[in-house]
C-alpha positions in Angstrom: -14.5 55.6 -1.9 -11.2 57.3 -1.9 -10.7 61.0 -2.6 -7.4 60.7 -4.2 -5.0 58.0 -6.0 -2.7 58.6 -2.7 -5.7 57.4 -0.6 -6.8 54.6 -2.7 -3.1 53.0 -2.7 -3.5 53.6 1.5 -7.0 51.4 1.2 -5.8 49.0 -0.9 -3.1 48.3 1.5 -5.5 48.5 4.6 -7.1 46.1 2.9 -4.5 43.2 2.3 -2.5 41.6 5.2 1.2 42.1 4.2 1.2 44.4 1.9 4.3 46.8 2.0 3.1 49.2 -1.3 1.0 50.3 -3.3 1.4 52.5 -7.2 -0.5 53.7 -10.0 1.8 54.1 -13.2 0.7 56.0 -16.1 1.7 54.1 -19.1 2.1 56.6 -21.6 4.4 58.9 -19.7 5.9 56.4 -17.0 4.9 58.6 -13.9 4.3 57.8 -11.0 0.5 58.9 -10.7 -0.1 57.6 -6.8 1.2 55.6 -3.9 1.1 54.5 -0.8 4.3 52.3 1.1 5.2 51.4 4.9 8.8 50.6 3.5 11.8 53.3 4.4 13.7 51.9 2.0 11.2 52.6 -1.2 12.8 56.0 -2.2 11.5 58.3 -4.7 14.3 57.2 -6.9 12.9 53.3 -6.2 9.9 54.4 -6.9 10.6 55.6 -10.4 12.3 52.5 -11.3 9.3 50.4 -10.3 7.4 52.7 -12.5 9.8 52.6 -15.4 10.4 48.6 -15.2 6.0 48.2 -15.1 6.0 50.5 -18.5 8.8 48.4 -19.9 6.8 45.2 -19.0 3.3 46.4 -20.3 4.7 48.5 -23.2 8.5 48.0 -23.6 10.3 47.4 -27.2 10.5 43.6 -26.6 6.9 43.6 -25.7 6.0 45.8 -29.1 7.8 43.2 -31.2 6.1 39.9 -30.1 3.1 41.5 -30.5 4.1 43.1 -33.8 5.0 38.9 -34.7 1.7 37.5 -33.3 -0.1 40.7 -35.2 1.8 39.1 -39.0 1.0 35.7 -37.7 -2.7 35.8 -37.1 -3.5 38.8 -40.1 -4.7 41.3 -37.3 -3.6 43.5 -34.7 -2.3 42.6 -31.9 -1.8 45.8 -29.7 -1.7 46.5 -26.0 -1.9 42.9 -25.2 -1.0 41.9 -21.4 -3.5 42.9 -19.0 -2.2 41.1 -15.5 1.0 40.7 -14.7 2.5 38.3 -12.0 5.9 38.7 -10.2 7.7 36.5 -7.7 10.6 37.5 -6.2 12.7 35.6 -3.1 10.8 38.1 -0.6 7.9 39.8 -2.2 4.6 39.2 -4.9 3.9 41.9 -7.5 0.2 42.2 -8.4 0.0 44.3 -11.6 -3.1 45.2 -13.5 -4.4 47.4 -16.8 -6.5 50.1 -16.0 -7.4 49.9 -19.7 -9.6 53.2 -20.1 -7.1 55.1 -18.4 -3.9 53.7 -19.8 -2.6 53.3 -16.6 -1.4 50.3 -14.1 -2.0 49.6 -10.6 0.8 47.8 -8.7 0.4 46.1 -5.8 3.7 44.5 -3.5 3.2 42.3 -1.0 5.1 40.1 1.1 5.3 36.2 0.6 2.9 35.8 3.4 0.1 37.3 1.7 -2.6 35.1 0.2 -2.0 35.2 -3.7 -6.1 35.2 -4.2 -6.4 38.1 -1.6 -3.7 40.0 -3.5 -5.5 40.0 -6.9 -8.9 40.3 -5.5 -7.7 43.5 -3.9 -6.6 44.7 -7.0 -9.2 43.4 -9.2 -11.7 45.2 -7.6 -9.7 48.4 -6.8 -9.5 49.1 -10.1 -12.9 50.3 -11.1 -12.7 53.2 -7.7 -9.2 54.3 -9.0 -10.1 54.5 -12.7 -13.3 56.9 -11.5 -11.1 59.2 -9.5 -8.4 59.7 -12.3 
């Protein structure tokens, strides 16, 4: 097991053929809680926009009001809803998943060459390891 977010984001991408980076997020405060990356060009300042765009996705104000409209629609509350999120770009696959207990999100980027199964199976299962160490 790793001894830090830092070195679980370097495992995780040990672990999966293509990958170019690795983040935690915290959701609540949109920093950047660990990472890992082989890529020159991912800057702190890119970074931080990766963080700030997976807060918007998992918590933004356009995600608050579909769920405050499912929440009238079905009589009960619909809060925190998206738990994996999918992204595929002309280059790259993001991998992003709810550490729920921890209010946080792991995000995983990959190549195109990567194995979509083998991306969220890495994640899947790092989740539980980074959630104990936070």
């Amino acid at each position: 097991m790793a001894r830090n977010l830092n070195d679980s984001c370097r495992a995780i991408l040990d672990d999966v053929p293509d990958a170019m980076g690795c983040g935690i997020v915290d959701l609540s405060t949109g920093m950047l809680l660990g990472a890992h990356h082989i890529v020159p060009y991912f800057t702190q300042a890119y970074l931080d926009a990766v963080a700030a765009a997976a807060v918007d996705m998992y918590r933004g104000k356009n995600v608050k009001r579909i769920e405050d409209l499912l929440s009238k629609a079905r009589g009960k509350p619909v809060k925190d809803s998206f738990e994996e999120i999918f992204i595929s770009t002309p280059q790259t696959f993001h991998f992003m998943k709810i550490i729920k207990e921890k209010q946080s999100v792991l995000v995983l980027i990959t190549r195109k060459t990567t194995n979509q199964g083998m991306g969220w199976a890495a994640v899947r299962n790092a989740v539980t390891d980074v959630a104990s160490i936070m």
